[in-house]
N, C-alpha and C positions, 0 to 999 in steps of 0.2 A: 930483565924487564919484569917488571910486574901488572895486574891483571887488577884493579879495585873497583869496586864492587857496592856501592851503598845503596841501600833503600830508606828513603829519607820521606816526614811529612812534606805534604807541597809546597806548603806555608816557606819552607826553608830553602828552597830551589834557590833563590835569587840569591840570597845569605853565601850559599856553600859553591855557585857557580862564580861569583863575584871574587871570592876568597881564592879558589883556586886559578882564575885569571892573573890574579896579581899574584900568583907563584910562579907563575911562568906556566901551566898545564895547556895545551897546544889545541885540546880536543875534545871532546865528550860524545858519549851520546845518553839520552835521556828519555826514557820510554815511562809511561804512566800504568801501574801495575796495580792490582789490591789484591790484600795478605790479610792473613793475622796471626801473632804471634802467641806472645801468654795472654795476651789480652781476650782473646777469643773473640774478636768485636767487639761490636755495643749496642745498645738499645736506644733510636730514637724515636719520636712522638711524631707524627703529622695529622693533622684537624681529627685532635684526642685518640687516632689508632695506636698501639704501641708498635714497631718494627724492629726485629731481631736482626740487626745487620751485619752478617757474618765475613765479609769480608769489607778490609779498612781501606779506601784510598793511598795512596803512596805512593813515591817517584822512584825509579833506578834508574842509577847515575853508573855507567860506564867506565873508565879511564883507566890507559894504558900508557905507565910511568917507568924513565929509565930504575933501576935500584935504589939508585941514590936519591934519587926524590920522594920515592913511596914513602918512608916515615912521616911525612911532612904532608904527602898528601893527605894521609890518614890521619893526622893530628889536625890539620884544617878544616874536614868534613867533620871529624870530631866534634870541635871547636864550636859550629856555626851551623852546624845540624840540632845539636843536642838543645832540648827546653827541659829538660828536667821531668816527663814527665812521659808517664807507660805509653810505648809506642814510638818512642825516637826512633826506633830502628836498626840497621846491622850492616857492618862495612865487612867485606869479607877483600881478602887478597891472596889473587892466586900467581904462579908462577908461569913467566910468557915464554915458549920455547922462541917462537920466531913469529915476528910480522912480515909482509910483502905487501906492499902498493901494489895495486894493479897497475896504475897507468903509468910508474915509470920503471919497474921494477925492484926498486930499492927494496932493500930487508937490513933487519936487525932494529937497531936504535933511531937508522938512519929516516926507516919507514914511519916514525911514529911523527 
């Protein structure tokens, strides 16, 4: 099982949740995070003050995929995240030793 990992603009939430529905992905979770990468932030304007705004809004997205679907997964958040433009973001995937359910005990693949 694998462990992925995206941190995506908001903008793209609906785009890459939508996508992974129709792959079959069972789950998510999605917490709302600010980062910044090489961008370092950015600089906006409110009634003429300049603001150095050091960290950037952004979502991370959760998801926990048998083996066999992870490439897919991560070609789809790819796919439907990506604008072309500083600041897409970073899928990371990690490796899942074991899940458990609490409430019925199930583990393994069964859990997810």
């Amino acid at each position: 099982m694998k462990k992925i990992e995206a941190i995506i603009k908001p903008f793209k939430l609906d785009d890459v949740k939508k996508a992974l529905n129709e792959l079959g992905v069972q789950g998510m979770t999605v917490t709302e995070v600010k980062g910044f990468g090489r961008q370092k932030g950015h600089i906006e304007f409110y009634r003429g003050v300049e603001y150095d705004i050091n960290f950037v809004p952004k979502m991370k997205i959760e998801i926990v995929v048998p083996d066999q679907l992870a490439e897919q997964t991560v070609s789809v958040i790819r796919e439907k995240a990506k604008t072309g433009e500083i600041g897409d973001g970073k899928i990371f995937v990690y490796p899942v030793e074991n899940i458990i359910r609490i409430r019925t005990g199930e583990s393994g693949e069964a859990a997810i």
